[in-house]
N, C-alpha and C positions, 0 to 999 in steps of 0.2 A: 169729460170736459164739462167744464158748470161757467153756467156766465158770468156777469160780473155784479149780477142779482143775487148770484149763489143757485140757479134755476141749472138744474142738469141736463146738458144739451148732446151730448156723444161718448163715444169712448175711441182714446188711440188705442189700437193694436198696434204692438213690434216683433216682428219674427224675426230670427236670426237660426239659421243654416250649422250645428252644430256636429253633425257628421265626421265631421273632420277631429274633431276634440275627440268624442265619444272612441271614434277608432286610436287614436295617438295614446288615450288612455289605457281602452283594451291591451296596445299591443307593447307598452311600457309591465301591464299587470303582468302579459303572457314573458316579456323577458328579467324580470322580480322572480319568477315563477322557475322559468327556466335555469337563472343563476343561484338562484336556491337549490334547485336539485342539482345545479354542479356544484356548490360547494358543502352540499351534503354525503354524496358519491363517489368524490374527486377521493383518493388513496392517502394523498400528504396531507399533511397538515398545511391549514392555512391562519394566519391571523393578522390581522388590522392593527396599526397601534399609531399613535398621534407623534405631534412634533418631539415629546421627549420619550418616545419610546414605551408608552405606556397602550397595555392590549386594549384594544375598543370593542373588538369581537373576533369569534374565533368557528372553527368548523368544527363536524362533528368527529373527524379524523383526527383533530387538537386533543381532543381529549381522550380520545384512545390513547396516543401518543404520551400524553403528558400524566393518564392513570387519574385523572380527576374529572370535575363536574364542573361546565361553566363560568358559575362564579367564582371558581378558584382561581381561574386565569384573569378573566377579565380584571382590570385594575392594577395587574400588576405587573410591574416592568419587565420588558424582556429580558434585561441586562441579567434579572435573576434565573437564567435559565441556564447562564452560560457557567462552565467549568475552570475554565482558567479566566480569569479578568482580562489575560493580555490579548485575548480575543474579539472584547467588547470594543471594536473600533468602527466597526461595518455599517455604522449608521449613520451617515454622513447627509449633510442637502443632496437631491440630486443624485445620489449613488445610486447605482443600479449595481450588483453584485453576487456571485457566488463563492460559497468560501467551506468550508472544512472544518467542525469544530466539535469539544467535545460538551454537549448538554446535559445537563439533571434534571431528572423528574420532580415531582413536589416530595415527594417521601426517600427525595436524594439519591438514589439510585441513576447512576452517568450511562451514557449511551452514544455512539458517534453518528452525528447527522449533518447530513448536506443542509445547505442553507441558501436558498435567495431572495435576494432583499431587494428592493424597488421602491421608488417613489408611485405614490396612488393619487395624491393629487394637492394641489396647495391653495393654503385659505390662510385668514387672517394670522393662524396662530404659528401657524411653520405649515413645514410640510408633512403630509401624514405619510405612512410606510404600511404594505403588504409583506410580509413573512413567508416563505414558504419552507418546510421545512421537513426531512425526510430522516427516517432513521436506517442506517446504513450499516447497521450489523452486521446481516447474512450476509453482504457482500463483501465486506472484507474478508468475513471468517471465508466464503467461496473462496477469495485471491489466495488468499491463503493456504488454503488446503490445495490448490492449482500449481503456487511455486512449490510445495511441497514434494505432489506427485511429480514436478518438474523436476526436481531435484535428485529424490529417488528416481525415475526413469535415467536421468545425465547416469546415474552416481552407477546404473544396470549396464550403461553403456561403457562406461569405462572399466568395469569388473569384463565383460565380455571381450573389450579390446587385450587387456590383460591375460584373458584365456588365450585369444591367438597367436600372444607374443612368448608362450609359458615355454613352449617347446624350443625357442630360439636364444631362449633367456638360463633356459638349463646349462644350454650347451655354453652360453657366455661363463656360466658361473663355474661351468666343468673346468673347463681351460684353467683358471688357475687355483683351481683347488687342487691337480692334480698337480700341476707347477710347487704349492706348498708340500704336498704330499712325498714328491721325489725329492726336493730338498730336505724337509723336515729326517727323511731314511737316509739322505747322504750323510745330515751333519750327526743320525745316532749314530751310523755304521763308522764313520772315522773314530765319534767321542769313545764305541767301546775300545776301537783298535787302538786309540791315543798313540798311531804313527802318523807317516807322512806317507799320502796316499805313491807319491814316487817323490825323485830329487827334484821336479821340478811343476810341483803341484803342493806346499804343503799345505799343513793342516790349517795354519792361520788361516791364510789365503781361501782354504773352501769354507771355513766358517764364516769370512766375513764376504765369498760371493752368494754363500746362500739363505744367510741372513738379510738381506739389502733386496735379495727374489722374493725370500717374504714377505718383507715389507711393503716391496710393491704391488705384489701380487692382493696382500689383503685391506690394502688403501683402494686397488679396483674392485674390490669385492663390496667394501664398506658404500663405495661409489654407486655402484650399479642397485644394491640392495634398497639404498636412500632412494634414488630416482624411481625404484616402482614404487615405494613406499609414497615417495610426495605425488607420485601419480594416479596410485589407489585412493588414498584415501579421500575423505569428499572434504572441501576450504569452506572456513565461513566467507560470508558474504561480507565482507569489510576492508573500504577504503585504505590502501595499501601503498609505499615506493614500491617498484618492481625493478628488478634490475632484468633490464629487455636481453642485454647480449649474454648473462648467464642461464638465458630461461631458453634460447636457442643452441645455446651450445649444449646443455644436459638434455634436450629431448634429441639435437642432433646423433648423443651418443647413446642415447635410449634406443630408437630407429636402428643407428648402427649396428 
């Protein structure tokens, strides 16, 4: 303090109590610190991009993922990440989302990754958008190879039902193969004799009742053979009509 001579008379002191900063500082560095190591560690990809989709920063798992070096991503739109354009819709105000889709690397090589997308926070220029973003290979190729073995396991089980039914199914087929067999020897044994087996059986007559046995006999043959066959063999997986009351009636006479 100096008077009004310009003569130096004191001096103020002002304290002020800063405790409270100093820690709110510390403990903002320790969680800067902290979300750095998680999104150094985290396994997906993560990346930051602005009101029009453009990357602002990315993790270190982004660039595993995307096979490049930082500055390759940054800058550049995510739009170009994606594989089919009809996919680029997911980035809306406000949307929070996950979706399905198939991405490209920078050296163009495609990949299928899960994707979710969130609003991060909103400022002057729009709203800005978090990415998350997972490459989902092995686990489809997994599904895959699971309806696979599911498949073949069905396809073991029905070759096995089929053994149990072999022995029942012989005997179905005996039946009238021997039914053609005594006809077939009726109508050679009349055609060598070319008489009339008596006067009141002739020969027309047993040709045309053992002709009409055959017929039948190997319409049920034809019948029974189809229905193990559409039962053996394994169906593609495709969206089909069904006709319900004839898929009961041929396994009703399968059983039978």
């Amino acid at each position: 303090l100096y008077s009004a001579d310009g003569d130096f008379e004191g001096v103020i002191e002002v304290e002020h109590d800063i405790t409270q900063l100093v820690q709110t500082q510390a403990g903002l560095q320790q969680s800067e610190a902290r979300l750095q190591a998680i999104m150094a560690n985290v396994p997906d990809a993560i990346l930051t991009c602005n009101s029009d989709c453009i990357v602002q920063s990315i993790n270190p798992a982004a660039q595993g993922l995307f096979k490049c070096e930082e500055p390759d991503l940054v800058g550049k739109s995510f739009y170009t990440f994606y594989y089919d354009p009809a996919s680029r819709n997911i980035f809306k105000p406000g949307k929070t989302g996950q979706s399905v889709a198939i991405l490209k690397r920078l050296d163009g090589k495609e990949f299928p990754a899960e994707i979710w997308i969130g609003p991060l926070e909103k400022n002057e220029g729009g709203t800005s958008y978090i990415a998350v973003v997972r490459d989902i290979t092995k686990r489809l190729q997994a599904q895959q190879e699971l309806e696979k073995t599911r498949q073949q396991y069905f396809h073991q089980e029905k070759m096995a039902a089929i053994g149990q039914l072999a022995a029942g199914i012989l005997h179905e087929v005996g039946n009238p193969i021997a039914a053609i067999a005594g006809a077939a020897s009726d109508l050679k044994t009349a055609s060598l004799e070319e008489k009339q087996l008596d006067a009141n059986y002739p020969l027309e007559e047993t040709l045309s009742k053992n002709i009409e046995l055959i017929d039948e006999q190997t319409t049920r043959l034809g019948k029974i053979t189809r229905e193990i066959a559409d039962f053996a063999s394994p169906k593609p997986r495709q969206r089909e009509l069904l006709d319900l009351n004839s898929l009961l009636k041929s396994t009703t006479r399968l059983l039978t």
